[in-house]
N, C-alpha and C positions, 0 to 999 in steps of 0.2 A: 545577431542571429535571432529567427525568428523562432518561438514555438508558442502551444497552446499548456492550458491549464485542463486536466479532466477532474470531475466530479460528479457522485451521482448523491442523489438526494433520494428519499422513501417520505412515508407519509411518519412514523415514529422517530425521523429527527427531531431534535431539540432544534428551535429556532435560534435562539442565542448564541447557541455552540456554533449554529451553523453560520450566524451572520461574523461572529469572532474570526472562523474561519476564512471565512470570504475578504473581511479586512485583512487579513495575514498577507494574505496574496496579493490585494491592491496596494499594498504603504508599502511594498517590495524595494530594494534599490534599483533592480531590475525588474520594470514592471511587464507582466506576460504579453505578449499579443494579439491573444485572444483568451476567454476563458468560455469550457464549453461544461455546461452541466446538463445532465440529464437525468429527469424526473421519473422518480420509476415507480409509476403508476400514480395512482391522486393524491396530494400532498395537503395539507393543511392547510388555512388560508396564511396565520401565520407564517409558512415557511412561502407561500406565493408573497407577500408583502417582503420579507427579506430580500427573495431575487426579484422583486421589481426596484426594491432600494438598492439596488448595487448595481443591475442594472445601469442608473441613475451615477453614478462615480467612475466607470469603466464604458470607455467608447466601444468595445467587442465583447461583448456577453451573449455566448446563442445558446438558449434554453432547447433544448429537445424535450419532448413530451412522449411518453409513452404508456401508451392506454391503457394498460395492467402491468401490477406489478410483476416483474421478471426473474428480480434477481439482482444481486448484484454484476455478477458475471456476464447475462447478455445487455446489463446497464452499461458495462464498461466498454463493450464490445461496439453496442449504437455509438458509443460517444465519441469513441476512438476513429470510427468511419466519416464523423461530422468535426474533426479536426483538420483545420487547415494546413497543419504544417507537418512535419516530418517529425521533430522535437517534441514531446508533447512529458509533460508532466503531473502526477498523481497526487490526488490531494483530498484529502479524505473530510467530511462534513460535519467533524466534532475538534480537528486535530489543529494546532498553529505550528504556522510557518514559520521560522526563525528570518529576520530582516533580511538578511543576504544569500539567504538557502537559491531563489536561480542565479544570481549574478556567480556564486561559485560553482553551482553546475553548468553554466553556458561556459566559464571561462574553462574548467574540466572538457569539454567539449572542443572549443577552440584549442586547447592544447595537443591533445589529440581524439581525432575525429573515428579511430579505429573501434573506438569503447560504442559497446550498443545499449550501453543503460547503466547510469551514477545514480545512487544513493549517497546515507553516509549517517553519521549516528544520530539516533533521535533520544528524547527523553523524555520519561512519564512522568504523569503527574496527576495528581487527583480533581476534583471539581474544587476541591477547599482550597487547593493551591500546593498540596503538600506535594512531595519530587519523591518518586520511586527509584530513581537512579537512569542510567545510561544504557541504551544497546546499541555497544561498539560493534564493529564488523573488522573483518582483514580488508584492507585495501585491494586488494586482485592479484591476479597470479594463482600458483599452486597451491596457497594458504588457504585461498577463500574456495579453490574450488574442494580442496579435503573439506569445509566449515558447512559446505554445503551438502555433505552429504549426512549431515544427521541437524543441521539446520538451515532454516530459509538464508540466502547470501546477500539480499539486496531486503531494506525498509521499504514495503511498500508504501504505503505512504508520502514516502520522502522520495522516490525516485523518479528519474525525469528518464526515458528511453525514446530510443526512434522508432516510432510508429509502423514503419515498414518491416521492422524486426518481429517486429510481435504479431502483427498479420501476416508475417511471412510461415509462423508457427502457427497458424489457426485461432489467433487471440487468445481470450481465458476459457478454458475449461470449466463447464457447467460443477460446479461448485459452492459450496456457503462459506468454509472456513478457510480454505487450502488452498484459495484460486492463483493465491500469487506464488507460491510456491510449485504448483503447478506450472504455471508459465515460465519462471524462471529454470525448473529442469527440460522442459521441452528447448528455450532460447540455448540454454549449455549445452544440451544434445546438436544444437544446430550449430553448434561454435560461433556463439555468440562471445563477445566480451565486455566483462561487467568490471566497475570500479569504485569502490567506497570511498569516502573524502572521509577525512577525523573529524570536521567541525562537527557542530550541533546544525541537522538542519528542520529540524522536526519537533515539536513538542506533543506527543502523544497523550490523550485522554487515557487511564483508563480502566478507574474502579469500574462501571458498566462495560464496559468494551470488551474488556478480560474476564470478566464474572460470567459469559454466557458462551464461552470454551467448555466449562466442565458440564458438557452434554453427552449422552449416549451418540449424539448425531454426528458432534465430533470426535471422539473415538472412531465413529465410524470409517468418519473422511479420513482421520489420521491412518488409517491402517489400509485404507486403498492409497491413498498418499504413499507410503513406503512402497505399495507395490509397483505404483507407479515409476518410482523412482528407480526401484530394478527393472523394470523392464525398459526404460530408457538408458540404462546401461551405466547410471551415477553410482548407486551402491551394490554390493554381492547379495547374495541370499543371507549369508549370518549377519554380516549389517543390517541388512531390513525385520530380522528378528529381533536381535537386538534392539534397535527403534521404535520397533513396534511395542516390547516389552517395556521398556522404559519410559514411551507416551501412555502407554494404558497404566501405567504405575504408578504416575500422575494423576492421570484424569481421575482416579476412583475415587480422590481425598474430598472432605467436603467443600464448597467453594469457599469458605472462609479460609480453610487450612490451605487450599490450591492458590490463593490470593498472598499467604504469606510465603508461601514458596518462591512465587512470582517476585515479590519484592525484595524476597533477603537471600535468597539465590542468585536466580536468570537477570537478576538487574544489581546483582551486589559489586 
């Protein structure tokens, strides 16, 4: 079964992380059939030298280039249009891919073909090497879709979905923190069906990654987030107060303190 690889690249990636990343994907058991990245806006020369070296190891690599920075959101959206396949899989340009993360979501796939987007757990870890712990999910069904309504149900990151799904819903929503959360209750509004696997398919970055949530911006997004999420019909009005109370109750601690929450909480 064929699919593609997306990723977008900015001019503030670490080139390292990102070329890490890119091997993740290439020493695959299952290697992709294309990988599509897009550039969003001017990059670095560093990070131009990484994607000409990989390039260099993967016979389909199509870089798309785009002239100013966007976003991540309509990065994902270009990139998603300049995938070849139906299949296509998210992969973010600091995070590693565990060896057999596609070979068990194609064969998830092959199993049954009714599921419109697998995930499955991934795991942090610091730049030093140190591991925050695990973010399990429910497997699908009624479990995940209650799970979803006061958290995201699918690892972005780690997820591989059918392209036609997601454009069927108007791809990502113009967003910075929320995008895929966003997508995912628009895909459940549509009676989409999502599926978690147990393994490990993901190893997420992310002392930086997490330390630039506790923003007024995010707050922001988090509380159109929740509205969002009533008005597509996922949660009632006292859930989404709720939510909203307990993400801003959060967000206010300082990010050192919001950092150990993260670690000895949400990932305990």
């Amino acid at each position: 079964m064929k699919f593609s690889v997306l990723m977008t690249v900015y001019v503030n990636d670490n080139p390292v992380y990102l070329y890490k990343a890119l091997l993740s994907i290439i020493k695959q058991t299952l290697i992709p059939t294309e990988i599509v990245i897009v550039k969003d806006g001017i990059v670095t020369d560093s990070i131009l030298k990484v994607l000409e070296k990989v390039k260099t190891k993967h016979d389909n690599v199509k870089i798309i280039s785009l002239k100013e920075n966007k976003g991540q959101s309509e990065a994902l959206n270009q990139g998603l249009l300049n995938c070849s396949y139906d299949l296509v899989a998210r992969m973010d340009s600091d995070d590693i891919s565990t060896k057999k993360r596609f070979e068990l979501q194609i064969d998830a796939f092959n199993k049954d073909y009714s599921i419109d987007a697998v995930s499955g757990t991934s795991e942090d870890f610091s730049s030093d090497g140190k591991k925050y712990g695990k973010r399990e999910l429910p497997t699908g069904g009624k479990k995940l879709y209650q799970f979803s309504k006061k958290r995201s149900p699918l690892n972005h990151g780690a997820v591989m979905y059918k392209k036609e799904k997601v454009l069927a819903v108007g791809g990502y929503k113009k967003f910075i923190q929320v995008q895929d959360y966003i997508l995912w209750a628009d895909m459940l509004a549509n009676n989409c069906k999502f599926y978690n696997l147990k393994e490990i398919l993901l190893k997420v970055r992310v002392d930086d990654k997490y330390s630039r949530k506790g923003t007024k911006n995010y707050i922001k997004e988090e509380i159109l987030l929740q509205k969002y999420l009533h008005k597509k019909g996922l949660i009632n009005r006292l859930v989404m107060y709720m939510n909203i109370l307990m993400k801003i109750g959060v967000r206010i601690f300082p990010k050192k303190i919001l950092f150990y929450i993260y670690k000895k909480v949400l990932r305990s």
